[in-house]
C-alpha positions in Angstrom: -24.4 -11.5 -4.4 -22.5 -14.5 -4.7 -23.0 -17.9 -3.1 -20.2 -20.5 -1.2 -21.5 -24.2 -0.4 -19.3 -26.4 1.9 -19.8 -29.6 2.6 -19.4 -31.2 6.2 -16.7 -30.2 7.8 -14.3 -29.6 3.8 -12.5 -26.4 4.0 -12.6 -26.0 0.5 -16.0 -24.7 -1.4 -17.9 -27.7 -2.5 -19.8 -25.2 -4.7 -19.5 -21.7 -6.1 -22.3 -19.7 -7.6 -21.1 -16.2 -8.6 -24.5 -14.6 -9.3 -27.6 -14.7 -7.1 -30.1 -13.2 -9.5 -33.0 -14.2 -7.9 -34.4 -14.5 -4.4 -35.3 -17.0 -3.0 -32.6 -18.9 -4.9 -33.0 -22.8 -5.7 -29.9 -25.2 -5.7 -30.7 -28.1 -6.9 -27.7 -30.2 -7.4 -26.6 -30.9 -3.8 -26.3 -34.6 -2.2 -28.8 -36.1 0.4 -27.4 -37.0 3.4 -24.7 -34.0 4.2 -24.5 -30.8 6.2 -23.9 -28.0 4.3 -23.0 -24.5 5.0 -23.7 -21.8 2.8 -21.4 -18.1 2.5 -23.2 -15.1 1.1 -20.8 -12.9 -0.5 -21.2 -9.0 -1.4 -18.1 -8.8 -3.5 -15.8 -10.1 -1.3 -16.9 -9.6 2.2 -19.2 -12.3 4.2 -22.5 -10.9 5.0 -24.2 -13.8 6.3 -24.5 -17.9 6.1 -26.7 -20.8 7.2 -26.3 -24.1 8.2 -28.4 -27.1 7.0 -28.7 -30.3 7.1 -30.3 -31.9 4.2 -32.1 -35.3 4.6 -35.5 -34.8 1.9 -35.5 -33.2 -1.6 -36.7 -30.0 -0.7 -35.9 -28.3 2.3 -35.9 -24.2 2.8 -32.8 -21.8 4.3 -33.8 -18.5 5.7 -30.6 -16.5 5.4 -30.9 -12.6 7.4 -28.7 -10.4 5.3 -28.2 -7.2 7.7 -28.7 -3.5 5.7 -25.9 -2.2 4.1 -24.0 0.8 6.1 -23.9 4.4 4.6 -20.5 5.6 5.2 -20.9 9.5 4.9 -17.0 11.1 4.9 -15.8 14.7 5.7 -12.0 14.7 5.6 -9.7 17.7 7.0 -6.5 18.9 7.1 -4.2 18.1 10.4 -6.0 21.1 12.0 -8.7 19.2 12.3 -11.3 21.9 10.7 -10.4 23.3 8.0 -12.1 21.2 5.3 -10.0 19.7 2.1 -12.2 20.6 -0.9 -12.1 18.7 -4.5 -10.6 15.7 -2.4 -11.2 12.1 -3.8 -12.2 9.9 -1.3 -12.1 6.2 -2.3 -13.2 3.4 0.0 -11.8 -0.3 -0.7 -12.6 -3.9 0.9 -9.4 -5.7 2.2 -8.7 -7.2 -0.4 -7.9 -4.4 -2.8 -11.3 -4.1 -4.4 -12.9 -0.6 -4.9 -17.1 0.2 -3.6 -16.9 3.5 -4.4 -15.3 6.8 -4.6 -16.8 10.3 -4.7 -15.4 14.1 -4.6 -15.3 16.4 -1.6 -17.6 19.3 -1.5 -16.8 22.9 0.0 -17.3 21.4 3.3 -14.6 18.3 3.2 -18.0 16.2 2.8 -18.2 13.3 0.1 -21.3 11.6 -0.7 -22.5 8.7 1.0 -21.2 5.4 -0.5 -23.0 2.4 1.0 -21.2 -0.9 1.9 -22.0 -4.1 3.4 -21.8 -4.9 7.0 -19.2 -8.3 6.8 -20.0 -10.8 9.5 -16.2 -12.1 9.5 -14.4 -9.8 12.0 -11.5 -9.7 9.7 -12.7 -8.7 7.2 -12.5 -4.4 7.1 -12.3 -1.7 4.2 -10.1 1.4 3.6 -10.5 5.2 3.0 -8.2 7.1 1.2 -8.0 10.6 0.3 -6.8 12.0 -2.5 -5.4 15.5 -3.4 -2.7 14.3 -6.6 -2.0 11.2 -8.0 0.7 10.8 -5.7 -0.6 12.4 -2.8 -3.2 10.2 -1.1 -3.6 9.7 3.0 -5.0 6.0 3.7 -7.4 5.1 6.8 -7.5 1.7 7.5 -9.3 -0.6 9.3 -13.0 0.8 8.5 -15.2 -1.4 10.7 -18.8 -0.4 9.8 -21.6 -0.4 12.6 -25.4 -0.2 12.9 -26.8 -0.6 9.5 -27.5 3.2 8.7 -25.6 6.1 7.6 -22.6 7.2 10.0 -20.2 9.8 9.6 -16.6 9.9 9.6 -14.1 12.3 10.4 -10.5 11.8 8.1 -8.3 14.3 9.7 -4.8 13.8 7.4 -1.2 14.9 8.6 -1.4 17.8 6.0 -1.4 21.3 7.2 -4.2 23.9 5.2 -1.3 25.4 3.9 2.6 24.9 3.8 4.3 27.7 5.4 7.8 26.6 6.0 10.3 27.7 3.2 11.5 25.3 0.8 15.0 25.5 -0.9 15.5 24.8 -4.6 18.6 24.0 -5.3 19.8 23.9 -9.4 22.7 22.1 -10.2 24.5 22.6 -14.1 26.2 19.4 -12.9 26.0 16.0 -10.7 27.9 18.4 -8.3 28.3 22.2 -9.5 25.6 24.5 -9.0 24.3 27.2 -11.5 25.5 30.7 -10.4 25.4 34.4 -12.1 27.4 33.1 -15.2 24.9 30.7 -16.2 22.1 33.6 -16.8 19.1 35.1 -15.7 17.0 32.4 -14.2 13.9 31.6 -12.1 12.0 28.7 -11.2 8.3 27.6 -11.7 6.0 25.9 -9.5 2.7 24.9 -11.7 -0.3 22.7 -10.9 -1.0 19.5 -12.6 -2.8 21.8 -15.1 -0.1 23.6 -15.6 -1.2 26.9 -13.9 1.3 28.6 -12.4 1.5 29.0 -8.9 4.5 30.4 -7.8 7.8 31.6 -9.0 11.5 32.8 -7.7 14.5 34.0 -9.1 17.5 31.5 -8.7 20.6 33.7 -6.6 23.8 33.4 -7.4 24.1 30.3 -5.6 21.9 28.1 -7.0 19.1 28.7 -5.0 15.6 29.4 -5.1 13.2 30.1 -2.0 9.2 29.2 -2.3 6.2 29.1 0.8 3.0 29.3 1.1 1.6 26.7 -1.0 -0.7 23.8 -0.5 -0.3 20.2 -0.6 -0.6 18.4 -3.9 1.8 17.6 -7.0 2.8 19.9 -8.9 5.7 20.8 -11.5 8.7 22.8 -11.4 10.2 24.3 -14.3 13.7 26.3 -14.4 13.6 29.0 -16.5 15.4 31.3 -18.5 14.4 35.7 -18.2 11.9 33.8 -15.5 9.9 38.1 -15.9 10.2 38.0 -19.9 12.1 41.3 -19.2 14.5 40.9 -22.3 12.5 38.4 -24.1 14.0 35.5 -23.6 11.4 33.9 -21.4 12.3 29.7 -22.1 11.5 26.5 -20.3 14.8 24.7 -19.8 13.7 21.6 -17.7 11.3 20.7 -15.7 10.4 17.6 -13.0 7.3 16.6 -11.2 7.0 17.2 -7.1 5.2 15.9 -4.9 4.5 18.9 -1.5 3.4 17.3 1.6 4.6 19.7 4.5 7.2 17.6 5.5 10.0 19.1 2.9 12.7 21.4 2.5 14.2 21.0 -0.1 14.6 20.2 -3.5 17.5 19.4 -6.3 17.2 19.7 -10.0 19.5 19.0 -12.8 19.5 20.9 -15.9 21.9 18.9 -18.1 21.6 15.4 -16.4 17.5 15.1 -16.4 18.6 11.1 -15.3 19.2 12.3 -11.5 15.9 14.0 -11.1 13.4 12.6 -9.4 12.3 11.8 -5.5 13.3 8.3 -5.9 17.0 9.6 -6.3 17.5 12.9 -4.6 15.2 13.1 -1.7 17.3 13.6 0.8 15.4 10.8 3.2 15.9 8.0 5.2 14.2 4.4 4.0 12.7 2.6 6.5 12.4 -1.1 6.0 10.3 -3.8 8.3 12.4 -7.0 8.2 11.1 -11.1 8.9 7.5 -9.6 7.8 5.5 -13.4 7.8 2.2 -15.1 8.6 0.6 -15.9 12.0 3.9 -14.2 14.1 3.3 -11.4 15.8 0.3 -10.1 13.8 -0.8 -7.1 15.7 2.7 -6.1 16.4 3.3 -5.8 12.6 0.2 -4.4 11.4 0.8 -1.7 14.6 4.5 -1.0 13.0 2.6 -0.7 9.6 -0.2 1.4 10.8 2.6 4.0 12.6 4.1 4.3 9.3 0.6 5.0 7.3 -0.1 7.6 10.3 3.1 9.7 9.8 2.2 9.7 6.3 5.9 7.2 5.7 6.7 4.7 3.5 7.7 1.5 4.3 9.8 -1.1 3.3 8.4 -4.8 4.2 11.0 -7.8 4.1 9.1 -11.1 3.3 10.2 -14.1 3.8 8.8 -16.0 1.3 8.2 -19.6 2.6 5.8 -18.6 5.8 4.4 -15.9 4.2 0.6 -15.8 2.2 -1.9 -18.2 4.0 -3.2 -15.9 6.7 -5.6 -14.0 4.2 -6.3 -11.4 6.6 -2.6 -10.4 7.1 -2.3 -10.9 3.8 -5.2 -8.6 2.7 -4.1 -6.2 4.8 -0.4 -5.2 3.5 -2.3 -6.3 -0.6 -4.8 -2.7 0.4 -1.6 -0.7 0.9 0.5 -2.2 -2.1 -1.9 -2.2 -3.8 -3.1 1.7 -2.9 -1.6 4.4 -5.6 0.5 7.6 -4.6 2.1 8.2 -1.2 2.9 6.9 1.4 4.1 3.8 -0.6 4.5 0.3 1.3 7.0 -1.6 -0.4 6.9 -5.6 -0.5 10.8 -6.8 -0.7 12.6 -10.2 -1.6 14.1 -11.1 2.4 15.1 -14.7 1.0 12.4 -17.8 1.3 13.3 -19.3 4.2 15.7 -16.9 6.1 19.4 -18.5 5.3 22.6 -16.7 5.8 23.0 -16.2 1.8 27.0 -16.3 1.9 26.8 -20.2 3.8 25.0 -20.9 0.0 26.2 -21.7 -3.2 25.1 -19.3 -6.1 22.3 -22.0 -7.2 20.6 -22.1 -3.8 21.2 -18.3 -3.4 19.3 -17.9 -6.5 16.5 -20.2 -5.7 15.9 -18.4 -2.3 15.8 -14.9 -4.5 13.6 -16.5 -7.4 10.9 -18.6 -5.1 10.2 -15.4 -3.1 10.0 -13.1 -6.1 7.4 -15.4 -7.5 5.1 -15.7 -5.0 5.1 -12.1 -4.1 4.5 -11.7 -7.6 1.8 -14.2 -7.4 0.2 -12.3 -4.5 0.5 -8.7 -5.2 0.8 -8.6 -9.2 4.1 -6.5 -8.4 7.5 -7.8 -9.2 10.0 -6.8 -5.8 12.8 -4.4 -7.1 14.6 -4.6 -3.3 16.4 -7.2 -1.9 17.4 -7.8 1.8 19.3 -10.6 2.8 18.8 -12.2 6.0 21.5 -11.3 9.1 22.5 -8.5 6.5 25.2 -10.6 4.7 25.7 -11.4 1.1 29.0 -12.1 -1.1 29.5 -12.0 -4.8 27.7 -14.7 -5.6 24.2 -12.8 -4.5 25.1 -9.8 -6.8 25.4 -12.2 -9.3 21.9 -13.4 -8.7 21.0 -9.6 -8.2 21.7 -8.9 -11.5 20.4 -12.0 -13.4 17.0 -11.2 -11.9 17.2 -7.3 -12.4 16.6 -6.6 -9.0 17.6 -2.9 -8.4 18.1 -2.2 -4.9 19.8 -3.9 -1.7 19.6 -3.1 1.8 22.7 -4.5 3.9 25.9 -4.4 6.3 28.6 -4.8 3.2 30.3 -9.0 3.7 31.6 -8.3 0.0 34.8 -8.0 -2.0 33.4 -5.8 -4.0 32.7 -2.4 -2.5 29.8 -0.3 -3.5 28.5 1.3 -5.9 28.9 -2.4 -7.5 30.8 -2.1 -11.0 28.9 -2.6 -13.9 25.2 -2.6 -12.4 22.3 -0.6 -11.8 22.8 -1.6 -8.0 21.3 0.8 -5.4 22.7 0.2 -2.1 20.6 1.3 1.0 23.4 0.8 4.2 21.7 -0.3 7.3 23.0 1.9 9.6 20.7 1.8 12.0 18.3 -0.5 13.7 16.0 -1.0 16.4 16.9 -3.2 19.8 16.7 -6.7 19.6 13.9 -8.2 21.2 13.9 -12.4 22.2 11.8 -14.9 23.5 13.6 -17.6 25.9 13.0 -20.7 23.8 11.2 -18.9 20.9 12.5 -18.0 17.2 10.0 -16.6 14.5 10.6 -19.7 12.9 9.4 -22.2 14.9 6.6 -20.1 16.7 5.5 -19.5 12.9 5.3 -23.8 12.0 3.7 -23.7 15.4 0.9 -21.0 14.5 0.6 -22.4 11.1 -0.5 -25.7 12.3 -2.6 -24.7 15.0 -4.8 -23.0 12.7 -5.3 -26.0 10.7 -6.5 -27.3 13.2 -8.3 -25.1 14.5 -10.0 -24.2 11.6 -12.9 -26.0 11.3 -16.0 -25.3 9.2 -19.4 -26.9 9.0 -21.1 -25.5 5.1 -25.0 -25.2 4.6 -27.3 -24.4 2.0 -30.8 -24.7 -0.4 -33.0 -21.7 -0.8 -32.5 -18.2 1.0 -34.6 -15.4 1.4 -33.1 -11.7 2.4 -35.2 -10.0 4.5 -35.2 -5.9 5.9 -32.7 -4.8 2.9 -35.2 -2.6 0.3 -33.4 0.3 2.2 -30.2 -0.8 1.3 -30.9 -1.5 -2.6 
């Protein structure tokens, strides 16, 4: 348990005691003559508080601390029966932080993990499941109930097993295929430890056909005499998969291992969320987020750096999915600091608006942003420039450049936006303004009155 003390009406802990190892709990060092409210904290979630106002040298606090909440989980595939076994099912608070995890039994059931009951409505946890490191399905927001042990259904997007065919397609080149002059070969599929699973002969077109599988990561090996008939079994390359029903097909390169790999060859589309900031439009975003973590999608979010890291429950929010391992992946990306058409800048102030964001999503997420997106789509020479100086790796854009893509000497990505959705405006409204607007309000609004001396729990010897 851990302790915050405000003073009056301050905003900002007046003191901070990390750990409550007794209770009641004495604090002795607080002035006569103020209100103070006290914060009990289980990790990081609010579980209760008091409000005092102390005018002798000893007065008592009676804080009620409700029981914690058994969260009991039994996670399926998309069927919604057939249970997934060996599953990892890890619950996390808000803010990233992990109360437990525990392994799926022969019925999809995990054990209970118990959590506490947060008395801060935004304040919620996450479930993921997870069948491979990068395989995971995220449920998010968990709002516990009554204080006693509830169950909850996870039923993911993945079917019990993946029926459709998938092609494998081996190239000997960036753009030639193997055919019949290239050998006798065959592919692998193997589990992470390294059991094979399934196999296939490669035609003479390059191609390999495998179904029936189920979800997870696994390798895939090409393979020379892929039967051992002559001899001359051999591994020639091999590159790790992930399978979640939604594919159909894959690419490997024998002789340039550089192109393999999802992030290169998966024949998908990127999706990115642009003007992602605090206090505008809050359930709209987290909805847009929330479709994409549904469908199992990942998702590109474009921050604009300046209005963007106050509102701690937004905030907390997108940290749980950055900060979640394995698929789907939501991506925090550099979309300038304060939302300036980068080719009205010089290369100084272009560089400042890449840097400042950067940091601070740095600062938040302990990530450092590979993709940049520049506001109204537009960028010159000058922004490559600061591209590359900062070793940013990918853009997102409509092309305003002399130089055409794929930009000469650099390890530039380029993602076209080619598509978008309609446009959507307020008469007398920009996200700008309604954004100083919120910002302020909230301030204002904001208002706390602190509280504490000795507290007793009560009811919670079920709970410990």
């Amino acid at each position: 348990m851990k302790l915050e003390v405000y003073q009056d009406s301050g905003q900002i802990p007046y003191q901070s005691i990390e750990n409550v190892d007794t209770n009641p709990y004495t604090i002795s060092t607080l002035p006569l003559g103020h209100s103070y409210k006290i914060k009990v904290l289980e990790n990081s979630m609010h579980v209760g508080y008091g409000i005092i106002k102390l005018d002798t040298v000893k007065q008592n606090l009676d804080v009620t601390i409700p029981n914690n909440v058994g969260l009991s989980f039994h996670v399926y595939y998309n069927d919604g029966k057939t249970p997934i076994v060996g599953a990892t099912v890890s619950l996390k608070s808000y803010d990233g932080i992990e109360w437990g995890h525990s392994i799926s039994d022969n019925n999809g059931q995990a054990p209970t993990m118990w959590v506490a009951t947060s008395s801060n409505y935004s304040e919620y946890y996450s479930a993921s499941v997870i069948v491979g490191p990068h395989v995971h399905y995220i449920v998010t927001p968990l709002i516990p109930g009554s204080p006693s042990s509830q169950k909850v259904d996870i039923v993911t997007n993945w079917p019990p097993l993946v029926e459709n065919l998938i092609t494998f397609q081996v190239y000997k080149s960036p753009t030639t295929l193997v055919d019949s002059s290239d050998g006798n070969l065959g592919i692998e599929l193997r589990d992470i430890q390294n059991n094979k699973v399934l196999g296939s002969p490669i035609n003479q077109r390059g191609e390999a056909f495998l179904s029936n599988m189920k979800v997870g990561d696994y390798f895939l090996f090409v393979v020379n005499d892929p039967s051992d008939s002559t001899g001359g079994y051999k591994e020639i390359i091999s590159e790790k998969i992930s399978i979640v029903g939604s594919e159909h097909n894959f690419k490997i390169f024998i002789n340039n291992p550089e192109l393999n790999g999802p992030e290169i060859n998966c024949g998908c589309v990127a999706f990115r969320l642009d003007d992602v900031q605090d206090f505008y439009l809050n359930s709209v975003q987290k909805e847009i987020i929330k479709q994409f973590q549904d469908r199992n999608a990942s998702l590109t979010l474009g921050i604009i750096g300046q209005p963007f890291g106050k509102d701690q429950q937004f905030v907390g929010y997108i940290k749980s999915l950055v900060g979640s391992q394995g698929y789907p992946v939501t991506e925090p990306a550099i979309h300038s600091w304060d939302h300036q058409d980068m080719t009205k800048l010089g290369k100084d102030a272009q560089f400042k608006e890449v840097n400042d964001t950067a940091t601070k999503i740095k600062q938040i997420f302990g990530i450092k942003p590979q993709t940049f997106i520049p506001p109204l789509n537009h960028f010159n020479n000058d922004t490559l420039d600061v591209l590359r100086a900062l070793d940013i790796t990918h853009i997102s854009y409509h092309v305003h450049t002399s130089e055409p893509p794929p930009f000469t000497k650099s390890t530039l990505y380029h993602f076209p936006a080619t598509s978008s959705t309609s446009s959507i405006e307020l008469q007398g409204v920009t996200p700008w303004r309604d954004v100083c607007c919120c910002q302020h309000a909230s301030i204002r609004v904001f208002k706390l009155y602190r509280v504490v001396h000795r507290l007793s729990k009560r009811d919670t010897d079920s709970a410990t």
